[in-house]
C-alpha positions in Angstrom: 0.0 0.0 0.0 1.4 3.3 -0.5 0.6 5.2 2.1 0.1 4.0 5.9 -1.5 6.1 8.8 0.2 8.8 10.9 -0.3 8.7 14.5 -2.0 11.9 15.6 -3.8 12.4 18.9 -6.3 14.8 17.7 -6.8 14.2 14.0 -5.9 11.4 11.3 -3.0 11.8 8.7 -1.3 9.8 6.1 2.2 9.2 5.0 1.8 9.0 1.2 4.7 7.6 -0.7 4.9 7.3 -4.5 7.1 7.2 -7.2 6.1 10.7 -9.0 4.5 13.9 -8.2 1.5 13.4 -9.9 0.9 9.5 -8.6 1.7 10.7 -5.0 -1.3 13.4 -5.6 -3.4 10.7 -7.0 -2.4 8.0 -3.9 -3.2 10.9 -1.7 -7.0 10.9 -3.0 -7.1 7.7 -2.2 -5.3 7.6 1.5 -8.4 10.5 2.3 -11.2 8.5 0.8 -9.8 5.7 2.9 -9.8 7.7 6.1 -13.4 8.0 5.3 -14.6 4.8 4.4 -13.3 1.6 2.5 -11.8 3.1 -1.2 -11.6 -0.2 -2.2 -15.4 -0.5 -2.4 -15.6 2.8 -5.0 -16.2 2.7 -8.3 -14.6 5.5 -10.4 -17.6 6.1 -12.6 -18.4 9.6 -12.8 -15.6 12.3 -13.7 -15.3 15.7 -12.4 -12.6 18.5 -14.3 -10.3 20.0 -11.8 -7.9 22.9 -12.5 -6.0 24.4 -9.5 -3.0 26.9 -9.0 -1.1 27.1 -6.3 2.6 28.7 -5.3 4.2 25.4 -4.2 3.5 21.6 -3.8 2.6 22.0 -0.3 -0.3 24.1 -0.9 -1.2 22.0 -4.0 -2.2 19.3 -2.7 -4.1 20.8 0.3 -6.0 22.9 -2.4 -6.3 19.1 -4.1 -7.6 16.7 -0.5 -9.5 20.3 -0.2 -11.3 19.8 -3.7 -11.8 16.2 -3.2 -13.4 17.2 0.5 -16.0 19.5 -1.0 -17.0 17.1 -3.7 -18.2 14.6 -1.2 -19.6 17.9 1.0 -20.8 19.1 -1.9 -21.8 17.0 -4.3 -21.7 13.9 -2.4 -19.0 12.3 -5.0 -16.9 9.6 -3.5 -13.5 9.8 -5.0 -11.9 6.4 -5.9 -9.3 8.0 -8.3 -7.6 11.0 -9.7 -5.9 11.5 -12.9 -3.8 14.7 -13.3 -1.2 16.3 -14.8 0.9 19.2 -12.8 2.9 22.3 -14.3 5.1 24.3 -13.7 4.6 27.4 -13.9 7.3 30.6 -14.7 6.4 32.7 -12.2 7.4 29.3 -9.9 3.9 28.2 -9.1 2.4 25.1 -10.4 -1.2 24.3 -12.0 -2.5 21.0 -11.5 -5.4 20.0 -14.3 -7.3 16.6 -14.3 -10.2 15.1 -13.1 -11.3 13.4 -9.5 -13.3 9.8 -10.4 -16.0 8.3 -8.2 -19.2 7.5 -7.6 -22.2 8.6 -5.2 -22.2 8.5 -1.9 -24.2 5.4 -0.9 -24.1 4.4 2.6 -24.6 0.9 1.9 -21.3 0.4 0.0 -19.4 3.1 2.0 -19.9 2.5 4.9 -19.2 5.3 7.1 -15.2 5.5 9.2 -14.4 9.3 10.6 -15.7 12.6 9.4 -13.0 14.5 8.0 -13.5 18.3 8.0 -10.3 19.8 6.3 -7.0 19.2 5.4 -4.9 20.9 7.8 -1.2 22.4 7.5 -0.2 21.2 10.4 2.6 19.3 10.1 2.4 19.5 6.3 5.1 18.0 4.3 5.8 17.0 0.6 9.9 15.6 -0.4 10.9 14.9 -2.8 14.2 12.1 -2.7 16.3 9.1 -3.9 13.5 7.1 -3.3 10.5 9.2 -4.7 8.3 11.1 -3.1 6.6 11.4 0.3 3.9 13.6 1.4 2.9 13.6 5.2 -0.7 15.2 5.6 -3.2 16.1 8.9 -7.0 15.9 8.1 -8.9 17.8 10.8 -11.7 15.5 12.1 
């Protein structure tokens, strides 16, 4: 599995690990839908367009777990995948375009684990290294 839970007293976090930038973003989607219920048991069959800018990775993939978050608020789309591409931009920031895959909310086959409310900066964290990259990330419950 790439990514495992992080120990938090208050919240629930993830340690993502992947072997790109845009994978990691894509197995963070999944770590949050796992937080809040099996993402094993969603079907990616409806597509939502996402295009998001953001200064650094950090904030780009809060801005992402914060998109995915309001189309289960929102919407009541369960994500079970994410395909994206992300750019760099010249002024240094990135853009991240693509599209968040899932299904509706239906209690029967998602059956219910924690409420997450945000994703959180605390204790933030995206590396990149020999091995790939790692994201650490704090959902507010």
């Amino acid at each position: 599995m790439p990514w495992e839970a992080l120990d938090h007293t208050a919240d629930a976090g993830v340690v993502v690990t992947a072997g790109g930038r845009e994978e990691l973003f894509a197995e963070a989607l999944r770590a949050l839908t796992d937080c809040i219920t099996d993402v094993d048991r969603v079907r990616p069959r409806e597509r939502r367009e996402v295009q998001l800018v953001a200064d650094n990775v950090e904030l780009l993939l809060v801005e992402w777990l914060g998109e995915v978050l309001y189309r289960l608020e929102v919407e009541g789309l369960v994500a079970a995948a994410g395909r994206l591409e992300i750019t760099d931009r010249s002024d240094g920031g990135l853009t991240l375009t693509g599209e968040i895959a899932g299904e509706p909310h239906d209690p029967r086959r998602h059956p219910h684990k924690v409420a997450v409310k945000a994703i959180t900066y605390h204790g933030l964290e995206v590396a990149v290294g020999p091995g790939g990259w790692r994201a650490s990330v704090i959902f507010d419950i």
